[in-house]
VOPAGU-2260 file (C-alpha; in pm, 1 decimal, decimal comma):
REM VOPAGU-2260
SITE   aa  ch    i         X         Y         Z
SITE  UNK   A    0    1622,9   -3147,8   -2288,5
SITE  UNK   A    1    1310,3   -3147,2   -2016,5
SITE  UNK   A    2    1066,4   -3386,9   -1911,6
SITE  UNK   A    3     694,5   -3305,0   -1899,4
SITE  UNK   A    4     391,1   -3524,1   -1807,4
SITE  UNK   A    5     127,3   -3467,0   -2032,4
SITE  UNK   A    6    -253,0   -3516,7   -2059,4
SITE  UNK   A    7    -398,5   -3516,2   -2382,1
SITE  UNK   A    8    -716,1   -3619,6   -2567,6
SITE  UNK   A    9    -795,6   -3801,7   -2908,1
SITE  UNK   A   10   -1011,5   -3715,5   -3178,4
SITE  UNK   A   11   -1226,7   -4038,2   -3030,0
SITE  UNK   A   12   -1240,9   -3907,9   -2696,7
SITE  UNK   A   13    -980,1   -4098,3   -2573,4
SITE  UNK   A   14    -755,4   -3982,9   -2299,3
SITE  UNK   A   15    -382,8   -4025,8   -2350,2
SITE  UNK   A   16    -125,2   -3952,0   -2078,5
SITE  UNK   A   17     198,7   -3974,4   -2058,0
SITE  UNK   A   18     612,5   -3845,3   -1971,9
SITE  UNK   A   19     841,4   -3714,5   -2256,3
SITE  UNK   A   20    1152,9   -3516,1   -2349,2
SITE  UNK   A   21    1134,5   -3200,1   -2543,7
SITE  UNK   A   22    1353,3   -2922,9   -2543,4
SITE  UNK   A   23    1057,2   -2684,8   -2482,7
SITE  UNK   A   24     668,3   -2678,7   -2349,8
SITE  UNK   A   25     604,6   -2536,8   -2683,7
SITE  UNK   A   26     798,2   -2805,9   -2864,4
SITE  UNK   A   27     590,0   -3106,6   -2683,8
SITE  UNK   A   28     281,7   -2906,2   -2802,8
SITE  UNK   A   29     372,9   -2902,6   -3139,2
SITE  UNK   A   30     432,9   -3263,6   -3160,3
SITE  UNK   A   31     126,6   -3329,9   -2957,2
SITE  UNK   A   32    -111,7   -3154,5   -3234,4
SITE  UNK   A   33      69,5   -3340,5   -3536,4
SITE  UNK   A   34     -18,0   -3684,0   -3348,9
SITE  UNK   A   35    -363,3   -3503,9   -3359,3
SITE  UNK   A   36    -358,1   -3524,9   -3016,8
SITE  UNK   A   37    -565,7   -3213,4   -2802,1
SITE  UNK   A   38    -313,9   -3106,6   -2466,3
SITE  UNK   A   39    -506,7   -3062,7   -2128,7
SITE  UNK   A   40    -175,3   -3016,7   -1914,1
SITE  UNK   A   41     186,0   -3006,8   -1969,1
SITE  UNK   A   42     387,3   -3037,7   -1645,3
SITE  UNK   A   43     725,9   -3053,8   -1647,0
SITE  UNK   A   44     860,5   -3285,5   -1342,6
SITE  UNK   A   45    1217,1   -3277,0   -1362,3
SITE  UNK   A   46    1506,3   -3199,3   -1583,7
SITE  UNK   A   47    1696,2   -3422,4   -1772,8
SITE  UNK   A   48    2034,8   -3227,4   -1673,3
SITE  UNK   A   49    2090,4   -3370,1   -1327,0
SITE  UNK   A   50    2381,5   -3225,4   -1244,7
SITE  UNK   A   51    2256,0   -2877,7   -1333,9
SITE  UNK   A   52    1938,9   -2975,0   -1073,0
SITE  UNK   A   53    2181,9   -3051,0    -812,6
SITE  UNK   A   54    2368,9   -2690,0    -872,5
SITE  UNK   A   55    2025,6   -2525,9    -819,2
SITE  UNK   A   56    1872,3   -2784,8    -549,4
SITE  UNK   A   57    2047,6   -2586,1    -254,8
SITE  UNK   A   58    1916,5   -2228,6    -380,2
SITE  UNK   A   59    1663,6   -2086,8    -177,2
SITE  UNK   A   60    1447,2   -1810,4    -179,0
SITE  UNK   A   61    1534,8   -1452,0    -103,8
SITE  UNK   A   62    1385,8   -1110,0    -153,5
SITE  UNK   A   63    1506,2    -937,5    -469,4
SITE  UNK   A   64    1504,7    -583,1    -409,6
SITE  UNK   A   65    1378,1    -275,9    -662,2
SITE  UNK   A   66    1761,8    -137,2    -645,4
SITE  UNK   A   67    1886,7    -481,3    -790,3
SITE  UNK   A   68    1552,4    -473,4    -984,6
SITE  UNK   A   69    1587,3    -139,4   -1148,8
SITE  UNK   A   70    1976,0    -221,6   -1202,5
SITE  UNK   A   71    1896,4    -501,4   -1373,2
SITE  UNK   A   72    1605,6    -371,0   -1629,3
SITE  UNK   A   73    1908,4     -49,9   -1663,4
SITE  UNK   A   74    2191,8    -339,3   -1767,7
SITE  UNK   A   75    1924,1    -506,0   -1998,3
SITE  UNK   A   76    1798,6    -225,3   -2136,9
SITE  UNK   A   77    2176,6     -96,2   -2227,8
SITE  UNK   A   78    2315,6    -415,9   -2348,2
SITE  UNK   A   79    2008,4    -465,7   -2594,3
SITE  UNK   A   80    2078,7    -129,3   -2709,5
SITE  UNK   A   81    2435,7    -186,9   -2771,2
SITE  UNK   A   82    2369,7    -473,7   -3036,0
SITE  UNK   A   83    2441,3    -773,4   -2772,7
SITE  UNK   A   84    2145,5   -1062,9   -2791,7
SITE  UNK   A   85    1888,1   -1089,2   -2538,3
SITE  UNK   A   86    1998,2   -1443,9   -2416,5
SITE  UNK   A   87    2359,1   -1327,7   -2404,5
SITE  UNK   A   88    2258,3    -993,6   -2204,9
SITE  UNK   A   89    2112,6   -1179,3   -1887,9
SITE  UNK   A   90    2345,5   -1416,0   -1882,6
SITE  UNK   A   91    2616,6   -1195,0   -1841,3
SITE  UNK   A   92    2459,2    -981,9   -1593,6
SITE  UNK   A   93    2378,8   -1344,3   -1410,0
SITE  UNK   A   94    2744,4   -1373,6   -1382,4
SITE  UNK   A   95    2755,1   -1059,2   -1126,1
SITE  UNK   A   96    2446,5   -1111,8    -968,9
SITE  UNK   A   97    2523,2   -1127,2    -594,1
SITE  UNK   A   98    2189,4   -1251,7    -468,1
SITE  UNK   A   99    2187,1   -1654,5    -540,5
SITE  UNK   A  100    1819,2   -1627,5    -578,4
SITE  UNK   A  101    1804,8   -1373,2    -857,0
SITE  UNK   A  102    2109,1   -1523,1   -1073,3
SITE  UNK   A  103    1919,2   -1849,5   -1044,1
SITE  UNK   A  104    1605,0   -1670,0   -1197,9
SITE  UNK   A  105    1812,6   -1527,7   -1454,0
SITE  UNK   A  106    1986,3   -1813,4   -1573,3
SITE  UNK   A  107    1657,3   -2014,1   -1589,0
SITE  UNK   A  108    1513,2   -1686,4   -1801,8
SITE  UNK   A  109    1781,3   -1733,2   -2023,8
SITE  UNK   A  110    1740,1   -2098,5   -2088,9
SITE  UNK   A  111    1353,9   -2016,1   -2174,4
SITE  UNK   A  112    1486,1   -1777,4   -2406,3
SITE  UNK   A  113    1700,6   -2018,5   -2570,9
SITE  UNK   A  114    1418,7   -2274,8   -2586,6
SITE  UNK   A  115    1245,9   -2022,5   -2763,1
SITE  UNK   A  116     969,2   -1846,8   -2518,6
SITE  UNK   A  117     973,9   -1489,4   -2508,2
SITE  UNK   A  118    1105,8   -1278,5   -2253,9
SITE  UNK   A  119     768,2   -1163,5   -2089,6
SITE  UNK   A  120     629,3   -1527,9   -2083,5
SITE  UNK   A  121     951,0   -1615,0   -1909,5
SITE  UNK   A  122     924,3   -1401,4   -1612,9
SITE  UNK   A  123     595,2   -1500,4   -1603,6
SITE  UNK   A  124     764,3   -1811,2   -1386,9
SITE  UNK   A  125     852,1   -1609,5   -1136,9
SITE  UNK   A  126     564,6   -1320,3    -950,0
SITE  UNK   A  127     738,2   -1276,1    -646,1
SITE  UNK   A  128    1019,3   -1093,0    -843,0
SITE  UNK   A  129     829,2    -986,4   -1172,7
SITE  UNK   A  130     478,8    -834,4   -1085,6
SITE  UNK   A  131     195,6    -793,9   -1349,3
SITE  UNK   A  132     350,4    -450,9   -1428,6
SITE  UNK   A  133     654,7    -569,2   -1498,6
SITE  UNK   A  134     467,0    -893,2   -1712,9
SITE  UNK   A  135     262,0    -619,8   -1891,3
SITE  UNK   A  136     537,7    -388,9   -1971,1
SITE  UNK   A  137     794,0    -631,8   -2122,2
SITE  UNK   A  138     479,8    -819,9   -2302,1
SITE  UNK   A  139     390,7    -458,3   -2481,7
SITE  UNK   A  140     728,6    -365,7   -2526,2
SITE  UNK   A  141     803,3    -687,8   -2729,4
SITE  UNK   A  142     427,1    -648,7   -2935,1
SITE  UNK   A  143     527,2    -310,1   -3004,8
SITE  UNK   A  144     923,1    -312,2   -3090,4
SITE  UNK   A  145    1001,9    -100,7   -2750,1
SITE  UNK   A  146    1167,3    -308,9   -2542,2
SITE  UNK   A  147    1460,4    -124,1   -2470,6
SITE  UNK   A  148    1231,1     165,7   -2352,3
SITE  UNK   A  149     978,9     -45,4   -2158,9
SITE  UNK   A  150    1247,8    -210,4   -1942,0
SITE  UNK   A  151    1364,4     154,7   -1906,1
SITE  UNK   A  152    1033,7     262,6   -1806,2
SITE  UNK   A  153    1046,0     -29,6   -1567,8
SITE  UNK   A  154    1354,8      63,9   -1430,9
SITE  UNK   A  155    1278,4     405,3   -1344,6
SITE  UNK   A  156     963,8     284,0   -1153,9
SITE  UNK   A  157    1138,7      47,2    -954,0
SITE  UNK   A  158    1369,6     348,7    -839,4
SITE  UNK   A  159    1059,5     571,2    -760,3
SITE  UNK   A  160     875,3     318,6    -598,0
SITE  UNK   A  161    1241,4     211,0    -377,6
SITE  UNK   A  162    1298,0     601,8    -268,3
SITE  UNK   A  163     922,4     588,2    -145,9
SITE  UNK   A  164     935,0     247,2      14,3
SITE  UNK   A  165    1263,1     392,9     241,3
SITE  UNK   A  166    1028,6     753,9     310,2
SITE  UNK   A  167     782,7     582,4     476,1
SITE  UNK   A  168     978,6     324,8     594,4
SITE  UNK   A  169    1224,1     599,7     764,7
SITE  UNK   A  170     895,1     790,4     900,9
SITE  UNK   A  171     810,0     473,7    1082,9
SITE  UNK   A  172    1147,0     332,4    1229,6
SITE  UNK   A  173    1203,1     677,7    1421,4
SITE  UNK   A  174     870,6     595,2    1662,3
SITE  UNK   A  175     926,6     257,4    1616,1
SITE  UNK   A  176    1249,7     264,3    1776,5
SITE  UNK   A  177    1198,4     540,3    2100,8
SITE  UNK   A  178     858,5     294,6    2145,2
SITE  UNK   A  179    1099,2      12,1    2217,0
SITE  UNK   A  180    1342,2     205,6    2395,6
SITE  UNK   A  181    1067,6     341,7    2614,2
SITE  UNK   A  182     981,2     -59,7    2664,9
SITE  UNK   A  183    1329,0    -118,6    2742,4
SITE  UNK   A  184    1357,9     152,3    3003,2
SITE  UNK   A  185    1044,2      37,9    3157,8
SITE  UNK   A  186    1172,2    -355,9    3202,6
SITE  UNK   A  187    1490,6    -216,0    3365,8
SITE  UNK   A  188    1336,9     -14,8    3545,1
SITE  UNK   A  189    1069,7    -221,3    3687,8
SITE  UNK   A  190    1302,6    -537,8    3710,4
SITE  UNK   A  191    1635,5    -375,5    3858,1
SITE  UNK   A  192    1506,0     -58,4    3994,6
SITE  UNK   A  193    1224,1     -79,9    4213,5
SITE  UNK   A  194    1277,9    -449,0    4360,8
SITE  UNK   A  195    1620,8    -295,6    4510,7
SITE  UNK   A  196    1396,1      36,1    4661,6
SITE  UNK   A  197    1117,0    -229,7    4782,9
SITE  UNK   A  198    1396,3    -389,5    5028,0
SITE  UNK   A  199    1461,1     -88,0    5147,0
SITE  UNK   A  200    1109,4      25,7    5158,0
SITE  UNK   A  201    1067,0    -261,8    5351,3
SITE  UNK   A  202    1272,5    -140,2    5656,4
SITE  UNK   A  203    1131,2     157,0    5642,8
SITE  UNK   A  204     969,4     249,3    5954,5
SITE  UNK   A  205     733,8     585,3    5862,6
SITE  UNK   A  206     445,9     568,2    5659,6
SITE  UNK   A  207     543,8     604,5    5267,7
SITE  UNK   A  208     407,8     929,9    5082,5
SITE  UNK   A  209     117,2     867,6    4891,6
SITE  UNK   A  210     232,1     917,9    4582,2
SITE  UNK   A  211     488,0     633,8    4619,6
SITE  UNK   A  212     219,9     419,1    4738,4
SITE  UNK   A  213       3,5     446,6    4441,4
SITE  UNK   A  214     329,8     360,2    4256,3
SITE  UNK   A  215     427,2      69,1    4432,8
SITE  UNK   A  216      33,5     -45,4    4400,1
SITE  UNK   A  217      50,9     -68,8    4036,8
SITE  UNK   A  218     423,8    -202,3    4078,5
SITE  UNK   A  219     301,4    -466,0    4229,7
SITE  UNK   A  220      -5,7    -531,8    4057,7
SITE  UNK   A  221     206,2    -548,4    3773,4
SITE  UNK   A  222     410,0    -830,3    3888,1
SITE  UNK   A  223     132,0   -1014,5    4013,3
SITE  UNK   A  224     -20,7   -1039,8    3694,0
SITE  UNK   A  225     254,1   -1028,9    3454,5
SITE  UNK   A  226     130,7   -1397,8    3320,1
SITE  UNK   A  227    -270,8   -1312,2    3279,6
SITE  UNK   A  228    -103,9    -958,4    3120,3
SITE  UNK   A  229     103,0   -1209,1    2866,2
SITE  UNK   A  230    -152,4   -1446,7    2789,5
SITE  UNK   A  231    -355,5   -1139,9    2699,0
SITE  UNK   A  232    -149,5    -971,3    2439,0
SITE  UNK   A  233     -43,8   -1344,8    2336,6
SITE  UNK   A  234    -435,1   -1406,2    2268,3
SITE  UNK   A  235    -521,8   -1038,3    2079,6
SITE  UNK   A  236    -202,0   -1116,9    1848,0
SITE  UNK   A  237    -371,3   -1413,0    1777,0
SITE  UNK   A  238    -692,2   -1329,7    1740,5
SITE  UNK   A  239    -589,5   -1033,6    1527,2
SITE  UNK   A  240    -429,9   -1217,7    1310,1
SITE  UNK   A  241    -711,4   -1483,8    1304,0
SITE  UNK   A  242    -963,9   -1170,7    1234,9
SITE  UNK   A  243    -671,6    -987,3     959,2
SITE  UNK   A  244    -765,9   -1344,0     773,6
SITE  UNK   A  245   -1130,7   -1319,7     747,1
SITE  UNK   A  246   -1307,7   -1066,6     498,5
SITE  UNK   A  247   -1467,8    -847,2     778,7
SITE  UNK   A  248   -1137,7    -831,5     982,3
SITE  UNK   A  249    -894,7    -738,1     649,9
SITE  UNK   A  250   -1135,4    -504,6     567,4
SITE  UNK   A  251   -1179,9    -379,3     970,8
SITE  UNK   A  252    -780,7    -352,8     925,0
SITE  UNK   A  253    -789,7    -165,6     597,7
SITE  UNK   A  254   -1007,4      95,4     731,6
SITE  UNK   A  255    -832,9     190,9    1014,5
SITE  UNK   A  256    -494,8     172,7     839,4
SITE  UNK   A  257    -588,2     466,6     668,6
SITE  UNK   A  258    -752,4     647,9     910,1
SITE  UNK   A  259    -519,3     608,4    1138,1
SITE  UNK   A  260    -409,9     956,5    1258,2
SITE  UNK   A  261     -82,2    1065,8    1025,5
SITE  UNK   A  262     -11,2     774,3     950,9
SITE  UNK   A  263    -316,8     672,4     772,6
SITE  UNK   A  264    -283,5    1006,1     527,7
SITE  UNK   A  265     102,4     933,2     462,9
SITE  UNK   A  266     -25,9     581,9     296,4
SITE  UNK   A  267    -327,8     797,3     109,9
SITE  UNK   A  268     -25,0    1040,2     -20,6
SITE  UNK   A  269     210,6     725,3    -119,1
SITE  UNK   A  270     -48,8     536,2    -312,8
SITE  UNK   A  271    -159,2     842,9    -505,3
SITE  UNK   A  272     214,2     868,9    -595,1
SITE  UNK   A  273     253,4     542,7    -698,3
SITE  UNK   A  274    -127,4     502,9    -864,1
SITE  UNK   A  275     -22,6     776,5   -1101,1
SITE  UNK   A  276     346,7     707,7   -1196,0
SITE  UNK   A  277     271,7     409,5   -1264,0
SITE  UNK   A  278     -44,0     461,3   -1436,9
SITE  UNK   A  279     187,8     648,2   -1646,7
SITE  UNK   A  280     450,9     380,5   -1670,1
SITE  UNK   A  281     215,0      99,8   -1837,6
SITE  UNK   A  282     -17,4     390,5   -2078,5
SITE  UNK   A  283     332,7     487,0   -2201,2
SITE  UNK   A  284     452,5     174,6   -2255,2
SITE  UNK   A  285     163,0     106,1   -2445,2
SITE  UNK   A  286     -69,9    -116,9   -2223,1
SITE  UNK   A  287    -427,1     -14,8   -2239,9
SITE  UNK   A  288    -578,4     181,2   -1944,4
SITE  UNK   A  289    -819,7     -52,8   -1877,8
SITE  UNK   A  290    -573,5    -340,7   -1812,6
SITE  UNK   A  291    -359,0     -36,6   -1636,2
SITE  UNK   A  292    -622,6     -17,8   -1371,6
SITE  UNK   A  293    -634,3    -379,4   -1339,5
SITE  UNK   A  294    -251,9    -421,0   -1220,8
SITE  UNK   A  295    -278,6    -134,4   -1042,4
SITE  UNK   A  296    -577,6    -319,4    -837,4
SITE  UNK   A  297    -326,6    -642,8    -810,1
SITE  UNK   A  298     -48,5    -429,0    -687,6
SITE  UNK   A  299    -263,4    -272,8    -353,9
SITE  UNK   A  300    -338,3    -497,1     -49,1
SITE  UNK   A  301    -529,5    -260,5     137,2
SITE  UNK   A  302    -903,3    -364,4      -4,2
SITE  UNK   A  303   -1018,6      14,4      37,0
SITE  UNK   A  304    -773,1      73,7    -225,3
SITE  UNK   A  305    -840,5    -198,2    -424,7
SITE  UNK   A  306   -1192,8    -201,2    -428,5
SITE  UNK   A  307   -1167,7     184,8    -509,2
SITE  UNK   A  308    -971,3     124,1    -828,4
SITE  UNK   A  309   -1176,7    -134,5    -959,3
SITE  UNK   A  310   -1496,9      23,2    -918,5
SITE  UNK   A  311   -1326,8     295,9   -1100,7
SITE  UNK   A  312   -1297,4      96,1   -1388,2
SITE  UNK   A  313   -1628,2     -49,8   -1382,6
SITE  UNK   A  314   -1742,8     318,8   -1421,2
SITE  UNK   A  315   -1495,9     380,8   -1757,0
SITE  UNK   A  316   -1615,8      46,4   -1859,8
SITE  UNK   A  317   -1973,0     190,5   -1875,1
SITE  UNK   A  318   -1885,8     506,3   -2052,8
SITE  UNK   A  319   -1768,3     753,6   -1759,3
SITE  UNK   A  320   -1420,6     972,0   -1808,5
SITE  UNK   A  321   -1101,6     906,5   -1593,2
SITE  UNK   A  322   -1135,5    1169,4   -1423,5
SITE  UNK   A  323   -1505,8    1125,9   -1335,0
SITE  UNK   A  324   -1442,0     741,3   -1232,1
SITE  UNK   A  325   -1138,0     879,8   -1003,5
SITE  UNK   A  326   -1355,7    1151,3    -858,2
SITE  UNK   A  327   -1643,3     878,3    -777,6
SITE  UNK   A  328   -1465,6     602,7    -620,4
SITE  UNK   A  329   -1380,6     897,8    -335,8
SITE  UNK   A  330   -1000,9     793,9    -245,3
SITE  UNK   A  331    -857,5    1083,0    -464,2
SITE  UNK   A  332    -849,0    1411,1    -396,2
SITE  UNK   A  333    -947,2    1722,4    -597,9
SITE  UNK   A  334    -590,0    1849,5    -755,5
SITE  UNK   A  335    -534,0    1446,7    -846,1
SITE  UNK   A  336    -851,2    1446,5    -998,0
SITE  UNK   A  337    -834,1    1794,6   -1185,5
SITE  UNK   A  338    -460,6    1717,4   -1327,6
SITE  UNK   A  339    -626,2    1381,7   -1477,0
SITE  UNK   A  340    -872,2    1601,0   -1637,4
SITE  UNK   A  341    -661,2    1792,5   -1771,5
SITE  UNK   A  342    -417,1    1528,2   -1912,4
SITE  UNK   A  343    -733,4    1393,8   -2092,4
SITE  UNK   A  344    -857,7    1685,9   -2231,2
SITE  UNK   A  345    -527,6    1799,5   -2395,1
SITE  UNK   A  346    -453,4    1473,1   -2505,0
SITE  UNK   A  347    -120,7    1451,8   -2278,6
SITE  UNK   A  348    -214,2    1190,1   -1993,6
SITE  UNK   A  349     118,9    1068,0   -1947,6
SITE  UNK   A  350     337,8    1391,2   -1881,7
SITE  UNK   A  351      49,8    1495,0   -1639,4
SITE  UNK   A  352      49,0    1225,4   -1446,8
SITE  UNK   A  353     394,2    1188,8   -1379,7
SITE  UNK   A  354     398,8    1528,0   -1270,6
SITE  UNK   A  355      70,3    1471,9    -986,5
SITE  UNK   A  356     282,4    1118,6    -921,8
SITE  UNK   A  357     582,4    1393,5    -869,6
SITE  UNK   A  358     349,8    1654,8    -708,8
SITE  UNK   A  359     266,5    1372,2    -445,8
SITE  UNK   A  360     606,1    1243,9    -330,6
SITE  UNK   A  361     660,9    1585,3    -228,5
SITE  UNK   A  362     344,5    1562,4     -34,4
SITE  UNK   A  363     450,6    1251,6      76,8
SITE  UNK   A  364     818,0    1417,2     212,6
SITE  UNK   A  365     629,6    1699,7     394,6
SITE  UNK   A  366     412,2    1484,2     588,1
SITE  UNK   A  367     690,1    1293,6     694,9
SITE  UNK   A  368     863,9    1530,1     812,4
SITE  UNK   A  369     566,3    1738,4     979,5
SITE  UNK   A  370     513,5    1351,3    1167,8
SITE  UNK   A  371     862,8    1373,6    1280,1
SITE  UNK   A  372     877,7    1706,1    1402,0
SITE  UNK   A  373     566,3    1619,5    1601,1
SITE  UNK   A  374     681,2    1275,6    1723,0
SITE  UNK   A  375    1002,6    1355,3    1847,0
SITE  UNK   A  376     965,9    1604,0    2149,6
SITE  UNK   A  377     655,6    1380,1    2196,6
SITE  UNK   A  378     823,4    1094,2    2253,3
SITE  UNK   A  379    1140,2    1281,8    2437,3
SITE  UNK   A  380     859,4    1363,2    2689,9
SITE  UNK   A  381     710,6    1038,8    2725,8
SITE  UNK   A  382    1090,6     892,3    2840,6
SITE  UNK   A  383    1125,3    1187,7    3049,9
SITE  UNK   A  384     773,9    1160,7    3222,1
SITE  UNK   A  385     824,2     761,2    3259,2
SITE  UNK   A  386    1168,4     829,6    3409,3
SITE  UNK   A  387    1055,4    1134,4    3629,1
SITE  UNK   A  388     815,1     917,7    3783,0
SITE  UNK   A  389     978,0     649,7    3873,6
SITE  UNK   A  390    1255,9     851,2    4049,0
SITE  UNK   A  391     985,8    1067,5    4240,9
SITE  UNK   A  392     831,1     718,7    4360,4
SITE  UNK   A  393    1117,0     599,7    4490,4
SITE  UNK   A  394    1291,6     910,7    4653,8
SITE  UNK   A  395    1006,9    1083,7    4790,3
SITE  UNK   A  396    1032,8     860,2    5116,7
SITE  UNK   A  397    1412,5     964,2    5151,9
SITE  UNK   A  398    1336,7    1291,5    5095,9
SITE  UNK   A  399    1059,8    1287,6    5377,0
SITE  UNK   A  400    1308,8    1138,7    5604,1
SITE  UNK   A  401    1594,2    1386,3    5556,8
SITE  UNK   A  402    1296,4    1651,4    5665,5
């Protein structure tokens, strides 16, 4: 049994409120309507299994992944398949669930189920792990009798949209990484290095060479302002972050995240990918383009993206083709645009657009790798330029004494 608090109104006009057990929010609602009773809220505030609260009280959360994600719509889909009950299927793949998070979602899916809520309203509970698409999928799977293939569908998504998570992921660690190691080099340089060649610089009787003196000027400018340098950097991060949290500074952001050189066309290439397969995903699961577009609007934070999709919509909305909405909202590009065409036209939207989703990944995987065959000897010289000059600095005046 649960507990809800309730708020209700009579046929008078009379406001009724209240706490009582039911075994389901749909249960309480029925009993409600036969006391001819009209609900405003149900809230449930606690349940009446204690000790099963105190199990779950210690749980926290923790990032579900799309590999335990698309494992688990695979094991679902299967075990439907094989004649075992819904109910029965999660709670056996609960049982080897090694995130504490996610078997504590399942198990509380599973006791929705057996109060008698459906499986899409159920994950409803829970949008950090099941997005709109996933919502939308399992809620036209169950209208339609394709469940099994819809958390299929799902599945094979979440392992598209995993591989190109780690692409673009992998693209930026590489210069992530030799940036820090470049910072590294730098502190030990400046901080072991060149105080030990000042004390000998020190007791050096000739003039230094120039060069070393123009070092040793920004050495030391350096140091004397290493605080104001700090408090700097401390107070952009801030005020970036301030500005990322205002409409003109997200959208300042937005913009120059994909314009950014490289970078900003691998995210164009990625959510063309994505935008397409799983555009295809939901149409062949049977949700309606329209809502298609609008989960595919949720699913973008960048608000050029966004905004582009939805104003795509509005145009369909008043009459315009796919392709023609796609083609004015100016983030996709001609072959995306022509393939959509295409797929309306001959009546096969789905196949085509999984192939431009696959046509893009492979896009995606060149770029990536033409970025890493660029960064790399770039960033090889960079460490080898910071290191030259350092050791030029600080030997030139030995080498003009041993002349």
């Amino acid at each position: 049994m649960q507990v809800f608090e309730f708020v209700a109104w009579d046929t008078s006009g009379h406001c009724h409120e209240g706490i009582r057990q039911a075994k389901s929010r749909q249960e309480l609602l029925g009993s409600l309507r036969q006391e001819n009773l009209t609900p405003v809220s149900i809230t449930e505030v606690q349940s009446a299994n204690a000790e099963e609260k105190a199990k779950t009280a210690h749980v926290r959360y923790r990032r579900v992944r799309s590999e335990q994600l698309a494992t688990f719509c695979w094991q679902l889909a299967t075990m439907i398949e094989g004649g075992l009950s819904i109910t029965s299927a999660i709670q056996t793949i609960a049982e080897d669930i090694t995130n504490p998070y996610f078997e504590f979602i399942l198990k509380d899916i599973s006791s929705k189920l057996e109060s008698g809520e459906t499986f899409s309203d159920s994950i409803k509970a829970y949008p950090k792990v099941f997005n709109n698409l996933a919502c939308s999928m399992a809620m036209a799977g169950e209208t339609g009798g394709s469940l099994i293939t819809s958390l299929r569908r799902l599945a094979e998504y979440y392992q598209e949209r995993d591989k190109l998570i780690r692409k673009v992921r992998g693209a930026m660690a590489y210069p992530a990484f030799v940036v820090a190691f470049i910072v590294v080099i730098v502190i030990v340089l400046m901080t072991m290095i060149v105080p030990r060649f000042q004390l000998m610089f020190d007791t050096f009787k000739g003039e230094l060479p120039a060069f070393t003196r123009a070092f040793m000027a920004v050495y030391h400018g350096l140091v004397n302002n290493i605080v104001y340098i700090i408090i700097g950097l401390a107070v952009l991060v801030i005020g970036s972050v301030f500005a990322a949290k205002t409409e003109p500074g997200h959208a300042l952001l937005c913009r120059l995240e994909l314009n950014f050189p490289l970078i900003g066309r691998i995210k164009r290439m990625a959510f063309i990918c994505m935008f397409c397969r799983t555009l295809a995903t939901l149409v062949a699961a049977g949700v309606t383009v329209m809502d298609s577009f609008l989960i595919l609007a949720d699913m973008n934070s960048n608000d050029l993206l966004r905004n582009g999709v939805l104003q795509a919509r509005q145009k369909m909305t008043e009459g315009t083709s796919m392709a023609e909405s796609l083609a004015g909202c100016g983030l996709f590009p001609g072959v995306a645009i022509k393939m959509t065409l295409i797929g309306e036209q001959s009546g096969s939207l789905v196949p085509v657009l999984e192939k431009t989703g696959e046509f893009y990944a492979r896009k995606v995987d060149e770029l990536v790798s033409a970025m890493l065959g660029l960064l790399e000897p770039i960033l090889i010289v960079t460490v080898g330029a910071i290191v030259l000059v350092v050791l030029l600095a600080m030997y030139l005046p030995i080498f003009s004494m041993s002349v």
